[in-house]
RODO-2510 file (C-alpha; in nm, 4 decimals, decimal comma):
residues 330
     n   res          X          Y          Z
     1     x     0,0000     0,0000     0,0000
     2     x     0,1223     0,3514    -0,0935
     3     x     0,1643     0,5458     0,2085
     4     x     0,1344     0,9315     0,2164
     5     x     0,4264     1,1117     0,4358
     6     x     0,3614     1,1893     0,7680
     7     x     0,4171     1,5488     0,8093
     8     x     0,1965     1,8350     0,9618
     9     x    -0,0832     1,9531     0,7383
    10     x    -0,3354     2,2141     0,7905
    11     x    -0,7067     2,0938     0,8006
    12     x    -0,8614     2,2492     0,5230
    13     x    -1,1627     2,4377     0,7765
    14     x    -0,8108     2,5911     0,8926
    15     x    -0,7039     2,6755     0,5422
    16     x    -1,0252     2,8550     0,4645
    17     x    -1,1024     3,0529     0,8084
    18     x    -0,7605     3,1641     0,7399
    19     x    -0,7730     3,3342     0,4025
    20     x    -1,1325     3,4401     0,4845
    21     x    -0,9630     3,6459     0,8003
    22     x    -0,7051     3,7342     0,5747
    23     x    -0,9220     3,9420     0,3306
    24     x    -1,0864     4,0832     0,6623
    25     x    -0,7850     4,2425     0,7594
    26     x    -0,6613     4,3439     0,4325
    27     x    -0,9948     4,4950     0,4343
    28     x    -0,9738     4,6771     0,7224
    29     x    -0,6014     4,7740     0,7037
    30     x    -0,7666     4,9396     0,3494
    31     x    -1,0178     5,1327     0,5485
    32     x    -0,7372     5,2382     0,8409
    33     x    -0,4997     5,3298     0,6225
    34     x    -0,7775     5,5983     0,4369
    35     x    -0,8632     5,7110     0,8081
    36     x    -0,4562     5,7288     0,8787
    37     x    -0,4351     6,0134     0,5579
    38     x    -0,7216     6,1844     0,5740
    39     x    -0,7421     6,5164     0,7512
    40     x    -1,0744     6,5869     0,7829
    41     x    -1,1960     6,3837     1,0978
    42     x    -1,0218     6,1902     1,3407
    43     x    -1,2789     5,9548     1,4317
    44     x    -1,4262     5,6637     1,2188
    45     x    -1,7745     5,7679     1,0735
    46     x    -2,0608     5,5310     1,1617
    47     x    -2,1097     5,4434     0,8338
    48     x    -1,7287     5,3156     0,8084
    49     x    -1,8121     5,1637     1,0837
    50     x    -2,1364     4,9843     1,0141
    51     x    -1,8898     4,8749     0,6910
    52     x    -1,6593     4,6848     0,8904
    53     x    -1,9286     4,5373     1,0666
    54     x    -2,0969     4,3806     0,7310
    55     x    -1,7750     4,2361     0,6426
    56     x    -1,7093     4,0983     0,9009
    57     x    -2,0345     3,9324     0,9550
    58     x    -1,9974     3,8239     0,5445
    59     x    -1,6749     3,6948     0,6411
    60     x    -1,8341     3,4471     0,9086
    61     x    -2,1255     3,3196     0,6899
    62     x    -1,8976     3,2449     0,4088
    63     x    -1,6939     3,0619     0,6320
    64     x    -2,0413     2,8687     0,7677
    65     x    -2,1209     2,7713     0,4070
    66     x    -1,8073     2,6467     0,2976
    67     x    -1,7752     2,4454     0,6381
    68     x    -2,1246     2,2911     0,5455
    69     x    -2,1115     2,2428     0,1753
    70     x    -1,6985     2,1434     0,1604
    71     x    -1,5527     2,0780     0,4748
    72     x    -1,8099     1,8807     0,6471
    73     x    -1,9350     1,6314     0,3500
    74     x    -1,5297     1,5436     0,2936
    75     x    -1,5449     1,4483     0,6795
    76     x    -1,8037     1,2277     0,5696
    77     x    -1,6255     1,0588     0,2799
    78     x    -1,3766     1,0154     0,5734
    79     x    -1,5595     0,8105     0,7656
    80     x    -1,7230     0,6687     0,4439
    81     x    -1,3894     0,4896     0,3725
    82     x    -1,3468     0,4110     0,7427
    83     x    -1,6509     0,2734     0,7657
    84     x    -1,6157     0,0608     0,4174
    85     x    -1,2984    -0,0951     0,5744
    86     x    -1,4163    -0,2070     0,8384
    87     x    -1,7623    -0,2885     0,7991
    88     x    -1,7760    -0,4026     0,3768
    89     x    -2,1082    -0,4115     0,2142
    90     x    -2,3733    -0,3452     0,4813
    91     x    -2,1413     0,0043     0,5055
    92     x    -2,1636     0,1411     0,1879
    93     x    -2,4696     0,3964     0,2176
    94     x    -2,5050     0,7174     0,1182
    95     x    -2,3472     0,9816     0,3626
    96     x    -2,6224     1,2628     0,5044
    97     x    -2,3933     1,5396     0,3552
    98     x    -2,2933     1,5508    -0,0178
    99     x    -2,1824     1,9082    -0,0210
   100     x    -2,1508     2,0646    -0,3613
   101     x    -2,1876     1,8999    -0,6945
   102     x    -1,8206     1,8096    -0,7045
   103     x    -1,8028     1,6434    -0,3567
   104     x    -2,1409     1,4464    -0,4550
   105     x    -1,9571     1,2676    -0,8211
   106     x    -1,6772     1,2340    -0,5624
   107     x    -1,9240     1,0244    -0,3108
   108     x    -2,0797     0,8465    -0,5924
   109     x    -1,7818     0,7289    -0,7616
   110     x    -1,6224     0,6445    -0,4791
   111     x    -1,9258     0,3951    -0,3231
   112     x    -1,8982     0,2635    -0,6881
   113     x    -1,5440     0,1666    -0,6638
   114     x    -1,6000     0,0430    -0,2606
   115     x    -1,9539    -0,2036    -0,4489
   116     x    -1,6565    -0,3513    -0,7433
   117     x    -1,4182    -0,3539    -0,4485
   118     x    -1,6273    -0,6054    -0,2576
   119     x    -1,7978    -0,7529    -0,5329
   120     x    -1,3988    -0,8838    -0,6449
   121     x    -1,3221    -0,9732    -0,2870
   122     x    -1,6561    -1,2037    -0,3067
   123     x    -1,5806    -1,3582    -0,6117
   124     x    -1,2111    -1,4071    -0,4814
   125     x    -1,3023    -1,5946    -0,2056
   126     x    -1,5774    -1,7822    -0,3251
   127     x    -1,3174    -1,8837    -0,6481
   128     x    -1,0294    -1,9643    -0,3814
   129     x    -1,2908    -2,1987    -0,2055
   130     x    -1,3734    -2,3775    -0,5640
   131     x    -0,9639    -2,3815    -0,6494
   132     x    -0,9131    -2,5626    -0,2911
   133     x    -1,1576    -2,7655    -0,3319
   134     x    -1,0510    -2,8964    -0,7055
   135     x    -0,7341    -2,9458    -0,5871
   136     x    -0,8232    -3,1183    -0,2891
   137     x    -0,9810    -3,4283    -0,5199
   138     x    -0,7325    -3,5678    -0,7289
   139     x    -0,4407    -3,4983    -0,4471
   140     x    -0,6246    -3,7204    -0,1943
   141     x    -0,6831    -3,9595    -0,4499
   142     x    -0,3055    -3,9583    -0,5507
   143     x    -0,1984    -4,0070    -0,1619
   144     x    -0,4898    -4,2431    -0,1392
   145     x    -0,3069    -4,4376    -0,4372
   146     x     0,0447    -4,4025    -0,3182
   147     x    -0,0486    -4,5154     0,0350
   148     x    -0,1808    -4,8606    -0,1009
   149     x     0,0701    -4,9380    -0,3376
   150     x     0,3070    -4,9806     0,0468
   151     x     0,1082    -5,3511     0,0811
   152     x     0,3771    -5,5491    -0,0902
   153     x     0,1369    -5,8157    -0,1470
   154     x    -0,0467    -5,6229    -0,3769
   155     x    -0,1029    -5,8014    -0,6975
   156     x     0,0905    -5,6459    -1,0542
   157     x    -0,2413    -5,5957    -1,1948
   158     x    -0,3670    -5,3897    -0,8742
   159     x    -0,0408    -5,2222    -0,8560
   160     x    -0,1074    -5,0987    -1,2210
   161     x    -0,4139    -4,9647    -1,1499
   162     x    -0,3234    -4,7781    -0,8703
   163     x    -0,0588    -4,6434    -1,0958
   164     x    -0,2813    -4,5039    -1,3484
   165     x    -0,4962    -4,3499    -1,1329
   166     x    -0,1902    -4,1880    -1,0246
   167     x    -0,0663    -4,0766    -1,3667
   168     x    -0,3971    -3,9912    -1,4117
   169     x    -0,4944    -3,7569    -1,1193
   170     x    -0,1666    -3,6104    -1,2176
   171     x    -0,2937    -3,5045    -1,5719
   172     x    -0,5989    -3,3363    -1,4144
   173     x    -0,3872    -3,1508    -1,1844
   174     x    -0,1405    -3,0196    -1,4298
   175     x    -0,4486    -2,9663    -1,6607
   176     x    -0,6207    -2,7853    -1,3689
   177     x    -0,3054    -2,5057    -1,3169
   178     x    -0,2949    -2,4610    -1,6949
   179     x    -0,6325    -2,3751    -1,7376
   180     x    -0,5648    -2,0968    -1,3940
   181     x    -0,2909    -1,9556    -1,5658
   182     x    -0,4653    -1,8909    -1,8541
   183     x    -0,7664    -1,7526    -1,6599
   184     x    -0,5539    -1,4973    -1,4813
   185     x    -0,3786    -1,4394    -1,8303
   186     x    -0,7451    -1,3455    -1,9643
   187     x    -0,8306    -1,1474    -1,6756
   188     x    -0,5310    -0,9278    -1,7276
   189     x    -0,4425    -0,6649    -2,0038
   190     x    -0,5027    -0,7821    -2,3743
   191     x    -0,3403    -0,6886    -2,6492
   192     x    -0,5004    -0,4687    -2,9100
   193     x    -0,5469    -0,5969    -3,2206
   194     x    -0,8358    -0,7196    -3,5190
   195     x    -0,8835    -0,9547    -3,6648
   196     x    -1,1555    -1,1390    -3,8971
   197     x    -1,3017    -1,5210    -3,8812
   198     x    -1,1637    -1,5602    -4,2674
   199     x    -0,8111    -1,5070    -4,1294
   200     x    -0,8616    -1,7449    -3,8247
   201     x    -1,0147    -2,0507    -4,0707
   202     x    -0,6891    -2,2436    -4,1278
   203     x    -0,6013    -2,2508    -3,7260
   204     x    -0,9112    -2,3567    -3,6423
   205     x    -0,9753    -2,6407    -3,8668
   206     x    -0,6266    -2,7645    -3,7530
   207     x    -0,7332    -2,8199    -3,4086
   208     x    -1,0102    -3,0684    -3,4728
   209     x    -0,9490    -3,2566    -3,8153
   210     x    -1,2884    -3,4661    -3,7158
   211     x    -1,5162    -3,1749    -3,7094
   212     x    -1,6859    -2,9992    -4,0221
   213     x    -1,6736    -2,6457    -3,9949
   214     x    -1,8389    -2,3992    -4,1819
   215     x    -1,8603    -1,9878    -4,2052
   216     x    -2,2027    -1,8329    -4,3111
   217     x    -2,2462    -1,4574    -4,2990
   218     x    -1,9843    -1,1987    -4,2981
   219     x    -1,6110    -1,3930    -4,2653
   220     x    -1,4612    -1,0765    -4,3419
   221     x    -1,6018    -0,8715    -4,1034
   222     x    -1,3383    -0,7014    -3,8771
   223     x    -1,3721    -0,7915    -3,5085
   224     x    -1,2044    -0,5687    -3,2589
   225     x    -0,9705    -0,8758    -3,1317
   226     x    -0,6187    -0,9708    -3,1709
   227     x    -0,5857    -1,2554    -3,3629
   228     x    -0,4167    -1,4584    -3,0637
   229     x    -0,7351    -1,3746    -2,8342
   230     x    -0,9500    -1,4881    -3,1383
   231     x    -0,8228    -1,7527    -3,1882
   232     x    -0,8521    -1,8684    -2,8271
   233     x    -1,1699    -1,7418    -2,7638
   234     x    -1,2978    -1,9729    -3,1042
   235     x    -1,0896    -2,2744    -3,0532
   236     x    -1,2263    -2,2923    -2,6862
   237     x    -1,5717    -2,2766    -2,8662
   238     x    -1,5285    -2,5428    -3,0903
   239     x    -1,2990    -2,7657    -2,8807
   240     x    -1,5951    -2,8107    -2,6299
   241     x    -1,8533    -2,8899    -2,9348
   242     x    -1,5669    -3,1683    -3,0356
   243     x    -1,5826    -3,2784    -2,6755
   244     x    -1,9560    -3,3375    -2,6137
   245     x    -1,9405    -3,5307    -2,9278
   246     x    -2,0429    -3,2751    -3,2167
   247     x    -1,9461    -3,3265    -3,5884
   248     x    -2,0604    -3,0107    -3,7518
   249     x    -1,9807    -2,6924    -3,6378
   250     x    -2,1059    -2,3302    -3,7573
   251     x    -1,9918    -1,9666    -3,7201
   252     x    -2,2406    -1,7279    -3,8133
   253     x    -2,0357    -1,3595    -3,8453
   254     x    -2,2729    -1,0567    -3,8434
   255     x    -2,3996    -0,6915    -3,7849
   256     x    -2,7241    -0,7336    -3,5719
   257     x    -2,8233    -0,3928    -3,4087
   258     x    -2,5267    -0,2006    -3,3078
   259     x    -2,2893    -0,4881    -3,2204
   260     x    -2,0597    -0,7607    -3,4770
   261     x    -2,2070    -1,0875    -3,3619
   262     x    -2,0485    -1,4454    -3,3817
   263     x    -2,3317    -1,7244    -3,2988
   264     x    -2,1417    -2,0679    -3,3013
   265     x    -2,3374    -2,3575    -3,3317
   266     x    -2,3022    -2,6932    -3,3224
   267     x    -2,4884    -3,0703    -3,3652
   268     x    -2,4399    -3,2084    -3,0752
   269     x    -2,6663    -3,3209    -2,7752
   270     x    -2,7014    -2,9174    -2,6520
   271     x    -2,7198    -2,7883    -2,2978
   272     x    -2,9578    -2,9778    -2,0890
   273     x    -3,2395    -2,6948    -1,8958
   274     x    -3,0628    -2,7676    -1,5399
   275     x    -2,7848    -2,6976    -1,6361
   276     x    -2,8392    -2,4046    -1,9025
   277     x    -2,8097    -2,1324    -1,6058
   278     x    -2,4293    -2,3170    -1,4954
   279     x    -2,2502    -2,4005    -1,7780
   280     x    -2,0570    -2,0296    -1,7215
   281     x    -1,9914    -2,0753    -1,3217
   282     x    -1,6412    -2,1158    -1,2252
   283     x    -1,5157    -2,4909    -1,2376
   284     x    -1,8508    -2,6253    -1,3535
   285     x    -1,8039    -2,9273    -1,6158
   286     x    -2,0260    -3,2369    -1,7236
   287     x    -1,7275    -3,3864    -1,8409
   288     x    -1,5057    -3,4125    -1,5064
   289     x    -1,4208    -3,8110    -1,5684
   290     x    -1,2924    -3,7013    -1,8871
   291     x    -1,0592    -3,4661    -1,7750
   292     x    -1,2882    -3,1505    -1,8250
   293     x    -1,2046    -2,8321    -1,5893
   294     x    -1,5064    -2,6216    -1,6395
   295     x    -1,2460    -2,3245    -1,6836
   296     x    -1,2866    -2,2901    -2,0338
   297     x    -1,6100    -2,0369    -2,0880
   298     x    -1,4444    -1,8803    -1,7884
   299     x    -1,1751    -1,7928    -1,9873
   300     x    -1,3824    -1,7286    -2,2943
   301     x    -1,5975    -1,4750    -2,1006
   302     x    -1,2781    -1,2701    -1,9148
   303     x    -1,1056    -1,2754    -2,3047
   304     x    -1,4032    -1,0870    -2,4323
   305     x    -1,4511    -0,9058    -2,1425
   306     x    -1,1555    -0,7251    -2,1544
   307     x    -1,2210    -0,6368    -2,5230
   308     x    -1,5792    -0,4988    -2,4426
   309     x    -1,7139    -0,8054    -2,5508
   310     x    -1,9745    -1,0970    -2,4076
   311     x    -2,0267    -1,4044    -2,4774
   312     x    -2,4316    -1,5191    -2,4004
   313     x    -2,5986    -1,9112    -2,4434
   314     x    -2,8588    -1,9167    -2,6924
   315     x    -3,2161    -2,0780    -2,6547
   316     x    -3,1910    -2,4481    -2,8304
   317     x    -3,3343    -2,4463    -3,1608
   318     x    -3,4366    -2,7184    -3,3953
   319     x    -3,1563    -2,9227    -3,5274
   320     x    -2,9197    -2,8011    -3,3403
   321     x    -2,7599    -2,8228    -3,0358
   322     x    -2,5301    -2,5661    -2,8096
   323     x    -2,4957    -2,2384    -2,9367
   324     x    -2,3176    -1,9461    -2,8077
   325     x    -2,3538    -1,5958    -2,9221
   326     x    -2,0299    -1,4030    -2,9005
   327     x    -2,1398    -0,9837    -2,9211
   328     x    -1,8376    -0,7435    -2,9660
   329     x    -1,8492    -0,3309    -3,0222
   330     x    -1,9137    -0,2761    -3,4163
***
């Protein structure tokens, strides 16, 4: 955390009573000084007086104001923040004093960054429970594993099986930190780049020779993606169709409305209804025996994310099966 130098600062009440009481006695030195030169009277006229008075009392209430509409309402972004730190959601309210139109966009931006501020600690924790918890299988079924294979009268065909279940839970845990280094890779800066599906056809096809993919609509439509984060974000896509045991695969490029969209399809079995409001929550799979993560729309969504994009599951329609509508800025 960046600390700020301790050294003695005035408060800022302090500041302003100050140069308030400064131009009342620059003021009144002004009025003195006239007095001091001129020879007619000796004695300050009541309507000199009755001068000094008025400022005076001016100076006060402008000092009131400013303590009420400035001074005050930044006390109570001070114990705002305080308040925020200590106390997290249940203490971001609105203070009783905003102050002046500047202090008030200061208030509301700053409850807006305290609501992202705890909405990101949420999701941390609640996505460091899920991690632990991944991790947690496959290592007690490794030390399960390893533990049996002490009984030396274990058969060669047992031992072998224990084995691969070792080698096994091994895979998934490698596969597991891959698919976390790519998620905070996604969540991070992006580089800037486009891109358009026509250019991304030949990498794609490579990745599943099984699969027939086709392009309707607008291939060369420019999409406001680098052609590494496209080609992630689309291989991702069509690696899970090739995984649920699709053969036919299509991207659909597009201007609908005032966004480029991507809908890929696919023939497979589709997203059953249970599990239609899941299939983008952290570490959700169907396909966990098979080695499956459930990291991979994760990654997907953060990709497009950071490019102003989103990525949305489509209602099933006849004939086909998942389908995923990708919607970036035109």
């Amino acid at each position: 955390m960046v600390e700020i130098r301790r050294k003695w600062r005035p408060r800022l009440g302090l500041v302003v009573l100050g140069v308030l009481l400064a131009v009342l006695v620059v003021d009144t030195a002004i009025v003195l000084g006239f007095r001091l030169f001129d020879q007619a009277g000796a004695h300050m006229g009541w309507v000199e007086l009755g001068a000094l008075a008025l400022a005076t009392v001016l100076t006060l209430t402008i000092g009131l104001v400013l303590g009420r509409t400035l001074t005050g309402p930044i006390e109570d972004l001070v114990k705002l923040a305080q308040a925020i730190g200590n106390g997290g959601r249940a203490a971001i309210v609105a203070p009783p004093r905003q102050g002046t139109e500047e202090v008030a966009r200061l208030t509301e931006s700053l409850m807006a960054l305290a609501t992202r501020l705890v909405d990101r600690n949420d999701y941390l924790a609640g996505f460091a429970a899920h991690v632990s918890h991944e991790l947690k299988s496959p290592l007690t079924a490794i030390r399960g594993a390893a533990e049996l294979l002490r009984d030396n009268q274990m058969s060669p065909v047992e031992r072998q099986r224990f084995l691969d279940q070792i080698i096994s839970e091994s895979g998934r845990l490698a596969r597991l930190l891959d698919r976390l280094r790519e998620l905070a890779r996604a969540e991070g800066a992006q580089p800037v780049g486009t891109t358009s599906l026509a250019g991304l056809l030949p990498a794609l096809r490579s990745r599943s020779a099984r699969l027939d993919l086709h392009v309707t609509g607008g291939a060369d439509l420019v999409m406001p993606l680098a052609e590494e984060t496209a080609t992630i974000v689309f291989g991702y896509l069509i690696d899970n169709s090739a995984e649920h045991g699709a053969r036919r695969v299509t991207l659909d490029v597009a201007i609908r409305g005032d966004a480029l969209s991507a809908i890929v399809a696919d023939d497979g079995p589709g997203v059953s209804a249970g599990n239609r409001d899941r299939v983008f929550e952290p570490f959700f799979t169907t396909r966990r025996e098979g080695g499956g993560t459930g990291l991979g729309l994760g990654i997907v969504r953060a990709l497009l994310g950071a490019s102003g994009g989103t990525i949305t599951l489509l209602p099933d329609a006849p004939g086909q099966g998942a389908r995923f509508e990708i919607r970036l800025p035109a």
